[in-house]
Residue, then its C-alpha position, 0 to 999 in steps of 0.5 A: x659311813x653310817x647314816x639314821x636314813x636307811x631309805x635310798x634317798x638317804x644312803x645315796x645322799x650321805x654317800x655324796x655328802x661324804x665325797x663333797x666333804x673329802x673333795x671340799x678338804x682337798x680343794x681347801x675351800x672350808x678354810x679360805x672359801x668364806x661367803x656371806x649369808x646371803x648372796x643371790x649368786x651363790x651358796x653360803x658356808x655356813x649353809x653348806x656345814x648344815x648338810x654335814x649336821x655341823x655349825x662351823x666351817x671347820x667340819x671340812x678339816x677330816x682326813x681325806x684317805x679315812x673318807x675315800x677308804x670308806x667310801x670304796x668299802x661302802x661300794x664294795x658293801x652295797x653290792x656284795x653284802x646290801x642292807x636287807x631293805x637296800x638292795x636296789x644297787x646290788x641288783x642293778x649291779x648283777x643285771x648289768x655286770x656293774x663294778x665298784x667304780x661303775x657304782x661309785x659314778x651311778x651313786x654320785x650322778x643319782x643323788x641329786x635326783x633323789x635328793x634335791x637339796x644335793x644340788x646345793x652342794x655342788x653348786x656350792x662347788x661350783x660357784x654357781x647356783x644356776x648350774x643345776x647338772x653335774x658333769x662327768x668331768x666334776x663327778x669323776x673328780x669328786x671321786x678320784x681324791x686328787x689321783x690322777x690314775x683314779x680319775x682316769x679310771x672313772x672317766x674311762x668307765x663313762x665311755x659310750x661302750x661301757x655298761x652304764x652307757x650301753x644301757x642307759x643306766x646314765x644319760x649324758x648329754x650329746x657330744x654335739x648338742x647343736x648343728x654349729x657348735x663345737x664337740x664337747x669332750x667327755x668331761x664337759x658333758x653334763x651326766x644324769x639317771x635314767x627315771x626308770x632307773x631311779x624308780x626301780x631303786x625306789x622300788x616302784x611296782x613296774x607296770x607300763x613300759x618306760x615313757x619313750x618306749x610307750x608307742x612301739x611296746x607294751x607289758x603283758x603281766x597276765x599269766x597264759x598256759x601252753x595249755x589254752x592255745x591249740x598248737x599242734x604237737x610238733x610246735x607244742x613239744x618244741x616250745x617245752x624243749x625251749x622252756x626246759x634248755x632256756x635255749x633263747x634266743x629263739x625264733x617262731x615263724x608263722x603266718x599273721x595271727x597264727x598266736x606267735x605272741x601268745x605262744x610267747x607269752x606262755x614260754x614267758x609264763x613258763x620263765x614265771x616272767x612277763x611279757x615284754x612286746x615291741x614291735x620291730x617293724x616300727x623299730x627298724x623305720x627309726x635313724x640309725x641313732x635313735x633305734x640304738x637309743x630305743x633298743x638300749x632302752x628296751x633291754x634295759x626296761x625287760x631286765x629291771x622287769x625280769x621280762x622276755x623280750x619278743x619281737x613282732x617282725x610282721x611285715x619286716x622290710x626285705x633289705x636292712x643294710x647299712x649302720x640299721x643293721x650294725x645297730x640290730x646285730x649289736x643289740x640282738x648279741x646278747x639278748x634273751x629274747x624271741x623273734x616272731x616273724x610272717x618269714x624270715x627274711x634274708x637279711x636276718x639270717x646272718x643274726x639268727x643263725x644257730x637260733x632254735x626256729x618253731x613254727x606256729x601255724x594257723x589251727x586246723x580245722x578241727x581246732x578252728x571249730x572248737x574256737x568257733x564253738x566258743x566264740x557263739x557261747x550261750x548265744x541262742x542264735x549260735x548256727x548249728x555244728x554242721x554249719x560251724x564245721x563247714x565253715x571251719x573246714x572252708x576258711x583258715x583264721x586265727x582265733x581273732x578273726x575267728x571272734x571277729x567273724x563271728x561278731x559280724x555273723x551275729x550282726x549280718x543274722x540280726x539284720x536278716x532278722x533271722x533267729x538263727x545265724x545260717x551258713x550264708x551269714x557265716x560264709x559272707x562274715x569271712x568273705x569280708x574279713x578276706x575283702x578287707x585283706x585283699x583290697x589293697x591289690x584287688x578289686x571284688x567283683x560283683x556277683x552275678x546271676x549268670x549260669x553256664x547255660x548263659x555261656x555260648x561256647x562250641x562244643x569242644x570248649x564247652x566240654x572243657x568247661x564242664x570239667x572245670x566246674x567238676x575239678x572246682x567242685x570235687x576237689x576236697x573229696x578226691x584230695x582229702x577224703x580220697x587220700x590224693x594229696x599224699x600221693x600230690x603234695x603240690x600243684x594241686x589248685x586250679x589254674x584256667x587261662x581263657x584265650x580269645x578275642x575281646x568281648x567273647x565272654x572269657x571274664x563271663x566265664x569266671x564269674x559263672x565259676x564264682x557263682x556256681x561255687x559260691x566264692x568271690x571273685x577278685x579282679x587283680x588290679x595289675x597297676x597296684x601290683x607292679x612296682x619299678x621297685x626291686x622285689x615290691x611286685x613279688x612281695x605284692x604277689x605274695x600277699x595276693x597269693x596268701x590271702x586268697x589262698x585263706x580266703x578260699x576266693x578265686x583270682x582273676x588276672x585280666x590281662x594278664x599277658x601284661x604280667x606273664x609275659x615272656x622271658x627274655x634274654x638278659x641284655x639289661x639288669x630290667x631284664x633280669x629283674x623282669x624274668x625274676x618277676x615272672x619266674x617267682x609268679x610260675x613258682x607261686x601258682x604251682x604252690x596255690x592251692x585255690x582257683x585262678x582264672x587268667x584271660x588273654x587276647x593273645x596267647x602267644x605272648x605268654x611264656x611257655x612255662x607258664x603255659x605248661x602250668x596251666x590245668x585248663x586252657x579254654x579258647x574263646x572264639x569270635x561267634x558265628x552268625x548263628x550264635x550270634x543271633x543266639x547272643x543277640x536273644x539271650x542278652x535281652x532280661x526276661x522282664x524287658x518289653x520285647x516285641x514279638x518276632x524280633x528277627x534275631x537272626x537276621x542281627x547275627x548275619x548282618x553285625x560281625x561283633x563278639x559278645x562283649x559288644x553284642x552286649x553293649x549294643x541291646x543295653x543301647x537298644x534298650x534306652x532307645x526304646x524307653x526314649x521312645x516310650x514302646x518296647x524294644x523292638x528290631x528297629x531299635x536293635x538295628x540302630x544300637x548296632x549300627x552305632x556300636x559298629x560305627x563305634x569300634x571302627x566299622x566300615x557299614x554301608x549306608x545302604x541294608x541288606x534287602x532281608x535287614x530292609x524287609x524285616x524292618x518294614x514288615x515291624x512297621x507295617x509299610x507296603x513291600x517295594x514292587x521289584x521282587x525280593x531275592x534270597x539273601x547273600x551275604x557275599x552279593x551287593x544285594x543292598x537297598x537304601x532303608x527306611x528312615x530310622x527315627x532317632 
């Protein structure tokens, strides 16, 4: 077969006008299929012996076995001895193991996209011009020369399992186009190219991913070096071994920006190929059927490119069971690619198994500073490198949050109109960035100007306490500069549980802790985190866990015998989830490296692992009488209008409350006062906890204590009743009625 095109359209287009001209000899249609010039149904003759540079009819009298023979050759040629400036199907045939027949159907489906005026030869065949797709029944009788053993080999080669389907070299049409229609058979069922397929023959450049795949993919063509990204050696030699053994496929594990993708991407560089990433999170939420279309897709795309494939698997779902899984573990067989993922879940371990793992870890700290370093630059206002090494020290990003936070310093520094950026502004820029991370499960709590001072506690607690704000501080010193973390590999953070009634100040004292070392504090919201769902809560937990833990902010589980409560004896499949949930939470406190507080009223519902597990254990106790009368003065502002000689005291004996209502009862007070335009005095005190008592459920009588009532009328400045006063006991029924108070 010879042709004056040696451009694709043109070989590909002579190859199909040969194949009609054998089948039009065969079929006898140039000798009894005449038809007129012009005919709005059909394509003439005499048109048709045009496309064969002949102006008779007669050119269909050729010898059928000469055209077949030679067309098989032409096959043969294409694939193992191409022409130098046609080397389109041979490569198409290596990549995709492709042989003389699957050339032969790819050829004869791709003409008439590459050649329009191909169409008119096969309408012409068909007798029908409004037919503008060929079929795989047509194309496989085309090619078969009236044999039937050759059409049955052709048809075969059209099945979904073979390579042209497998990946989606040819589209054929569904095997049920409609929900009410019948199936087609495989003859029935109209057949074309791939356009990204027909553009790779072309030789058109490839650069952005095919259309469909354009929302889950993207190619990265910029070369990156092993070099640039700051591994540790262990994952730095890894990765070489892998580029020297081509050992792929391969997994990288590692925490979210932790450079999984970038160290892919330099093993790609190292191939001297591109990039090609997908993410498979996205990937998995399609049907069965179509996530087998797309990944068909995306093996296709990354082989015309020459790519390495790599997977981000963030976030993957923690079961896949069903026709998903069979779909994946057909399409990851045989692929040369790379898996990225936070943690390899169960239910990839089975597809994996055998796979090289490197783990890529977050930058140490030295590395962190250097990324630091960079991200100011030349910026005037860059802090000082004692600054960035604390900071560096402090908080574990990736070298994108780094370029983030640092973006936020400058702003945060610009606002302060100051002209340097200070640790402060550092410090609260990656607080954010951890904020925005924990919001989802946690809510921040407000800083507060409280001091362990403002803590009432007796003595014995009171020491406990202190020695919670040294472990807090010292920590890295006695662990890292100190060497203690070799001889404590685990269980090294600090866990508090403060016990008590309500009100008695417990989450008070975890806000004095996150002021005192700078942190914030995150108050776990119990009902975002607990799930009916199977493994949703533990998956919940984790996340809390991992992001504080870089965050370096402290978590408060308030009520938390909501969440650690005893296990119990299985009777139920919610019992047995129930103790799971509990059991991974011990498992995950033990491995936290940072600060968390969890308060209780109860302490009995707890499990007794859990306690056992707890560093400290503070007990907060309903106040005395004396402490108070202390609560009582020490909740009341240094800027408030206080009248002088308020007899606190006298508060502490007569109302029984802890401090959380203690609290709520001045704050009354203090509205009571501005309602009366004067400051705050005993009167005002006395009728706030009165209604607070009376609030809460409180039996009081309508009668004060005779030292309440003389207190009350010294601040008003009436006469002492003549009846002579007695000491006050709180155990007589020593009562009289008092003064009118006026509300």
């Amino acid at each position: 077969m010879t042709t004056d095109d040696k451009r694709p359209i043109g070989l590909l287009g002579q190859y199909a006008r040969e194949a009609i001209r054998a089948f039009l000899k065969l079929a006898d249609d140039g000798a009894n299929k005449k038809k007129p010039m012009f005919s709005g149904f059909s394509i003439p003759t005499e048109r048709v012996a045009k496309h064969f540079k002949e102006s008779h009819p007669e050119v269909f009298d050729a010898e059928v076995e000469a055209i077949r023979n030679e067309l098989d050759a032409t096959a043969e040629r294409w694939i193992s001895d191409p022409p130098p400036d046609f080397t389109g199907i041979a490569e198409l045939a290596n990549l995709f193991k492709l042989g003389r027949e699957e050339v032969q159907l790819f050829v004869m489906a791709a003409a008439p996209a590459m050649d329009p005026s191909i169409n008119e030869l096969y309408s012409y065949v068909w007798d029908n011009v409004h037919k503008r797709c060929a079929d795989v029944g047509f194309i496989c009788q085309v090619l078969s020369f009236g044999d039937p053993a050759r059409f049955e080999t052709y048809l075969r080669r059209c099945d979904f399992d073979q390579p042209l389907r497998r990946n989606r070299l040819l589209l054929v049409e569904p095997r049920q186009p409609g929900e009410e229609t019948l199936d087609l058979n495989l003859v029935d069922r109209r057949v074309r190219v791939a356009d990204r397929v027909l553009q790779f023959l072309q030789g058109a450049g490839v650069q952005a991913v095919d259309e469909a795949l354009a929302s889950t993919c993207a190619r990265h063509t910029d070369e990156v070096s092993l070099d640039t990204l700051r591994l540790p050696d262990f994952s730095r030699n890894s990765i070489i071994q892998i580029a020297r053994s081509r050992s792929l496929p391969a997994i990288f594990e590692g925490p979210p920006g932790a450079g999984k993708q970038n160290s892919a991407h330099a093993l790609a560089s190292m191939f001297g190929q591109s990039l090609v990433s997908a993410d498979l999170t996205a990937l998995l939420t399609l049907p069965p059927n179509v996530l087998e279309t797309r990944l068909a897709e995306l093996s296709r795309e990354v082989r015309l490119g020459d790519d390495l494939l790599y997977f981000r698997g963030h976030e993957l779902p923690s079961h896949l069971t069903g026709p998903s899984m069979l779909v994946l573990q057909r399409a990851m067989r045989d692929e040369r690619m790379v898996l990225g993922v936070d943690q390899l879940p169960v239910w990839l371990v089975p597809i994996t198994t055998g796979w090289p793992v490197v783990t890529i870890p977050l930058p140490e700290w030295k590395h962190r500073a250097e990324l630091w370093t960079e991200a100011f630059g030349n910026d005037k206002r860059a802090p000082d490198a004692d600054f960035i090494e604390m900071i560096a020290r402090r908080y574990e990003l990736s070298g994108d949050q780094i370029k983030q936070a640092a973006s936020e310093a400058r702003r945060i520094a610009q606002v302060g109109r100051r002209r340097n950026i200070i640790v402060q502004d550092l410090d609260r820029a990656c607080r954010a960035h951890f904020a925005h991370q924990l919001s989802d499960l946690a809510t921040l709590v407000p800083p507060s100007n409280w001091k362990p001072e403002h803590l009432i506690l007796p003595d014995s607690e009171r020491t406990k306490f202190e020695e919670i704000l040294l472990y807090s501080k010292e920590h890295d010193v006695i662990y890292n500069d100190w060497g203690f973390a070799e001889k404590f590999p685990y269980g090294r953070g600090l866990s508090v549980l403060f016990y008590g009634p309500p009100g008695t100040g417990k989450t008070m004292a975890a806000c004095i802790i996150a002021s005192v070392l700078g942190l914030d504090l995150f108050r776990v919201d119990l009902s975002r985190i607990m799930s009916r769902y199977v493994g949703e809560t533990e998956k919940n937990l984790a996340k809390i866990f991992n992001e504080a833990e870089k965050g370096r902010v402290m978590l408060l589980f308030d009520e938390a015998d909501a969440l650690f409560t005893k296990r119990t004896a299985v009777k139920s499949s919610v019992d047995r989830y129930a103790n799971l949930e509990v059991a991974f939470l011990l498992q995950r406190m033990e491995n936290f490296e940072g600060i968390t507080v969890l308060t209780t009223n109860v302490e009995a519902n707890l499990d007794d692992a859990f306690k056992r597990r707890i560093r400290y254990r503070v007990y907060f106790p309903m106040p005395d009488a004396e402490t108070r009368g202390r609560l009582w003065q020490s909740m009341i502002p240094p800027g408030a209008p206080l009248r002088k000689d308020v007899p606190f005291r006298h508060l502490g004996e007569y109302f029984e409350i802890s401090g959380g209502h203690i609290k709520q009862a001045v704050l009354r007070a203090a509205f009571y006062s501005k309602r009366a335009n004067s400051d705050i005095n005993f009167e005002h005190l006395l009728e706030a906890g009165i209604t607070e008592c009376r609030e809460l459920g409180m039996l009081l009588s309508d009668n004060l204590p005779k030292p309440i009532a003389k207190a009350l009328r010294q601040e008003r400045g009436e006469p002492e009743p003549p009846e002579e006063d007695q000491p006050f006991d709180p155990t007589a029924d020593a009562f009289i009625s008092p003064p009118a108070i006026e509300r």
